[in-house]
Structure formats: C-alpha cells, structure tokens
C-alpha positions, 0 to 999 in steps of 0.5 A: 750077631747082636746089633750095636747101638748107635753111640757103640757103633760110632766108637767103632769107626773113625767119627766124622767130623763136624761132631754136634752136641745136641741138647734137648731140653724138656719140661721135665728131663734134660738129655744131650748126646754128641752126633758125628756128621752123619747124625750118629750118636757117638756117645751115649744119650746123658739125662738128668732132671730139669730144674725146679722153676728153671730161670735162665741162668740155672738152666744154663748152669744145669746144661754147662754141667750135664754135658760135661762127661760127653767130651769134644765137640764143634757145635751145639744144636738145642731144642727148646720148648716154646717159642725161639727167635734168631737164638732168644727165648721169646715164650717159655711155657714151662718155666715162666715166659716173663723171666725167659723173654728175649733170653738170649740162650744161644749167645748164653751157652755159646758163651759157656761152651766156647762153640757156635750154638743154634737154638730151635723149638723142641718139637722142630728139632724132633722132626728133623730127625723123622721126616720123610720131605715128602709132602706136608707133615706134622709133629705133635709131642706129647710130654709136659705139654704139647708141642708142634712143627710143620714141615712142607717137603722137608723144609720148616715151616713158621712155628705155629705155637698151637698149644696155646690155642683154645681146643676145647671151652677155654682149655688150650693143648696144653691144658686138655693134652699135657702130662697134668690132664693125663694123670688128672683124667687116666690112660682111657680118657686121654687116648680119646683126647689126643684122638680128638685132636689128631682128628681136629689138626688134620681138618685144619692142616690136612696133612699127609702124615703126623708123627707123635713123639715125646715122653708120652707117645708110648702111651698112645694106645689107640688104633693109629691111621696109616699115615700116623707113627709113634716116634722115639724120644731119642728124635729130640736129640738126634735132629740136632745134626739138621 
C-alpha cells in the first residue's frame, strides 16, 4: 500500500485546529504550506521565485499573493534569512539591509493577512522542525547563503549570525559557502569547503550533532560523521507549528 503525503494524509481526517500558515522565505525561493496543530501539512507545499532586489513592500505583496490558494488558516509562522527582533528585520543579507532595517515584517503581514504573525531567523525555524532536544545541536543551511541556529535541549539559543563571520582571509561564510562560490569553484571543491567548516564549527561549539539542510544540502557528497545528517528543505516550512 502506497504511503501517503503529509498534505494527502491530513485531508483524510478531520484537521486539528489551530492550522499555521508557515512561510519560508529563501534568497532564491518563497515556499508556504498550511500545518494542522500537529505539525502536518494539510495542504501542499506552494513555491514561487522571490523577488528581484526584494524591498519590503514587494516581498510582502509577493507572500499576500503565493499563499492565496492555501485556504484558511489562524496563524502565521515565517522564517527569515537574517537577523530578526520582536517581529522587525534587523539584517537582510539577501535583499539589502539598509532598506529592510527595522522592517517590521510581522506587523506588515499581519496587517495583510488579518492573523497574528511570529517572524524568526530561516535556519531557526528549520531546526525546529529536526531537532532531537537532546544535547547541543547545530543548524547549518546551505542555500543562497549560509545559515545558523544553535539549540541546547531543545531550546534556542541567541542567534549568532556566523555567516557574517571571516572564515577564511576576509571571506565570510557566505562568501566561501553560498551558492555563488559553489557555482564559482565546483561540486569538488566546495564539498572540501563545507567539510572545513563543519570541522572549524565543531571546535568552536562542540556540538553534539549538526544538521545541514537548505536548497544545497543534497549536494553534500562527502563522508558525513555519525552525528551529521542531511535534512529536507520541507524542514523550512514544517518548523513553523513550533
């Protein structure tokens, strides 16, 4: 018997309410899904690319219109990529930091959508849809940049924003690892890079596991350690039930 999809699944039983409208927004993708309370899609995952330049207000318009076929929902979860306060945009590596500072996205969209709206770092949001809560683990995502999110027993720790941080001469994370530097360099070099710094971040933080995920993880080739696991980009979306 063929196994269903979560989004099939939960259109098979009554759906649990409160349902979450889960946004991720990536540097080159914007995906949303709506999850019931027990974290399972009940519809299917919708993607459309982001924005050229993205300012505020087009990015805002371009999630008003990409969730528009999911239907109902209570609430709204979304990851961002970069650095997030009490619902503002305090760095937006991606799409220009000068025009996105002190953004306040939440307040924006729950404006436009009428429901409350939490806003947390993209890579924190994927982590809480992977860890164990057990011990400290790590998040790297591997995308149009690099990022991070540390937990300690499930719980999150403050964002350290390391993709800013000089790794190699005066190239940061996102210089040496993003999706720039991986078309630049190849397939080859660039799984010796992020072997580097898997090894670089666990002398700094001595983890206990790491979970790489992101647009790029399934093109991690190398020898993973027993307490490294690849993860599903869906996690970007399904850690907004947390």
């Amino acid at each position: 018997m063929r196994k269903r999809s979560g989004a099939a699944a939960g259109r098979g039983r009554a759906t649990a309410r409160p349902r979450t409208l889960a946004i991720d927004v990536g540097g080159t993708g914007l995906k949303a899904s709506v999850l019931d309370a027990r974290g399972v899609r009940i519809t299917e995952r919708l993607r459309v690319p982001t924005p050229a330049e993205a300012p505020p207000k087009v990015l805002v318009d371009a999630l008003v219109e990409l969730v528009a076929p999911l239907g109902a929902f209570e609430r709204v979860s979304i990851g961002f990529p970069g650095v997030v306060r009490d619902g503002r945009v305090l760095t937006a590596p991606h799409f220009g930091t000068k025009r996105w500072h002190r953004f306040d996205l939440a307040g924006a969209l729950a404006k436009r959508f009428g429901k409350p709206v939490r806003l947390i770092n993209d890579a924190e949001m994927q982590g809480l849809a992977v860890v164990r809560g057990t011990g400290l683990e790590l998040v790297v995502t591997l995308g149009t940049g690099v990022g991070t999110a540390l937990f300690r027993d499930g719980e999150l720790m403050p964002h350290l924003e390391l993709a800013h941080h000089p790794v190699r001469g005066r190239k940061t994370y996102n210089d040496y690892l993003g999706d720039r530097a991986r078309k630049k360099t190849g397939a080859r070099r660039w799984n010796r890079r992020v072997r580097h710094v898997m090894d670089i971040l666990h002398t700094l933080l001595n983890y206990d596991r790491v979970y790489i995920g992101g647009g790029n993880a399934r093109r991690v080739t190398f020898d993973l350690d027993r307490n490294m696991r690849l993860v599903s980009n869906d996690a970007g979306v399904l850690g907004g039930i947390a």
